[in-house]
C-alpha positions in Angstrom: -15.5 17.4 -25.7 -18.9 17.2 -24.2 -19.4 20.7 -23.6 -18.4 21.7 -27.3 -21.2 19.5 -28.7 -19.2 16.7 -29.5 -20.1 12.5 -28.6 -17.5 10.1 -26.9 -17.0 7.6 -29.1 -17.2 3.9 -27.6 -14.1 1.8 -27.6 -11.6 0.1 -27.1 -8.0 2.0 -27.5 -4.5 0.8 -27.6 -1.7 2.2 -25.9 1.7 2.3 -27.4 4.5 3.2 -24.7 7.4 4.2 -27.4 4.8 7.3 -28.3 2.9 7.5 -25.8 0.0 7.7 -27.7 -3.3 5.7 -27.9 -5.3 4.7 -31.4 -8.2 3.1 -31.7 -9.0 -0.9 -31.2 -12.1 -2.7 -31.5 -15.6 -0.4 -31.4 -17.9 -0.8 -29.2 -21.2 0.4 -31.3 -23.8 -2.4 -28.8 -22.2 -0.9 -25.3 -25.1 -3.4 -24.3 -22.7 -5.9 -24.9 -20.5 -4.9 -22.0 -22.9 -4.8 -18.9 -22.3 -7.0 -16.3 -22.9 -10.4 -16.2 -22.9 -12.5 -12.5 -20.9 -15.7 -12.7 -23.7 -18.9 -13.4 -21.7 -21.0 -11.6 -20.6 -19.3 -8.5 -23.5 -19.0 -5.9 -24.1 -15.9 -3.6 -22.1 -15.9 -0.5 -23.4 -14.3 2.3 -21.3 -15.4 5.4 -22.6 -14.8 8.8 -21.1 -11.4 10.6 -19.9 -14.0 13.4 -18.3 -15.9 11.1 -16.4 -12.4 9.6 -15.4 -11.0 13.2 -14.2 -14.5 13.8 -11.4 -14.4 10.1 -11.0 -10.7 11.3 -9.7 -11.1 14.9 -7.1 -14.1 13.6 -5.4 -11.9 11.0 -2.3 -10.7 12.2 -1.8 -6.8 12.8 -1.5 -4.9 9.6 2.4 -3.5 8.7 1.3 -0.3 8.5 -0.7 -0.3 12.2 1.8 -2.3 13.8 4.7 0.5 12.9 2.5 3.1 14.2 1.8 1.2 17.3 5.7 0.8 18.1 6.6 4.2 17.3 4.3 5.3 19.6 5.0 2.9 22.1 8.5 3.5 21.6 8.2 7.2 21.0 10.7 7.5 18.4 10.2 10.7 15.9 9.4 10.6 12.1 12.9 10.3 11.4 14.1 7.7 14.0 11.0 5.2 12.2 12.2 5.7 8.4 15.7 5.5 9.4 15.0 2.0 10.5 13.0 1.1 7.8 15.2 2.2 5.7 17.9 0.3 6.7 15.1 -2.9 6.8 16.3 -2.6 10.7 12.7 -2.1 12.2 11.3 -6.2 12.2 14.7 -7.1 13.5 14.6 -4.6 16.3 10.9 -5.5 16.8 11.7 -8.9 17.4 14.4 -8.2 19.5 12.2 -5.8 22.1 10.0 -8.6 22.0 12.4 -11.2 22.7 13.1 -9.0 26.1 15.7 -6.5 25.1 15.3 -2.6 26.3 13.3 -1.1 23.4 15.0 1.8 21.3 14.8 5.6 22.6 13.9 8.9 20.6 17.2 9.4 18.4 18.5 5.8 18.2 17.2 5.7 14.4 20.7 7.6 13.7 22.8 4.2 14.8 21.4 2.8 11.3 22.0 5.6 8.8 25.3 5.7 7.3 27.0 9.6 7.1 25.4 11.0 4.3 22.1 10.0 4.4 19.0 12.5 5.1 18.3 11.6 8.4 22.6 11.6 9.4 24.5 14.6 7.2 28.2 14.0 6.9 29.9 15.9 9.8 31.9 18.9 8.9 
């Protein structure tokens, strides 16, 4: 629009899901109007780095970090990891390695897929 010489028009549109198409709301002729404006009553908070490392080292390990730490520690492929999260199978056996049983080898993802599934084809 820009490059054929034409002017973006400020405001707000509407979106309508049945069509899929967008009309026009409310214009926006001051755009001053919509610049941003701290909150009077909240105060700057500035909390001491100590203070951050401190909240930081008591969260717990993120899901995402924690799967890729036991599938490396358990060396278990791709596969083995989303069959067991697929089947919601991967907190229960991480809970049960850590309450002392033998942790689960490359392959034993296939124990939770059902015959059919990507990561198990029905045998022929």
């Amino acid at each position: 629009m820009l490059d054929a010489g034409g002017t973006v028009k400020l405001e707000t549109r509407h979106f309508h899901e049945d069509t899929g198409i967008t009309t026009p709301g409310r214009s926006k002729e001051e755009a001053e109007d919509y610049r941003y404006f701290p909150e009077p009553d909240l105060v700057p908070l500035a909390p001491p780095p100590e203070w951050v490392e401190q909240i930081r080292r008591s969260l717990p390990e993120f899901p995402a970090a924690r799967r890729e730490r036991l599938q490396a520690e358990w060396n278990l492929s791709d596969a083995d990891l989303t069959a067991l999260r697929n089947a919601d199978a991967f907190d229960v056996v991480a809970e049960t390695v850590a309450a002392g049983a033998s942790r689960p080898t490359r392959g034993s993802g296939g124990w939770v897929s059902c015959p059919g599934t990507p990561t198990r084809p029905v045998p022929s």
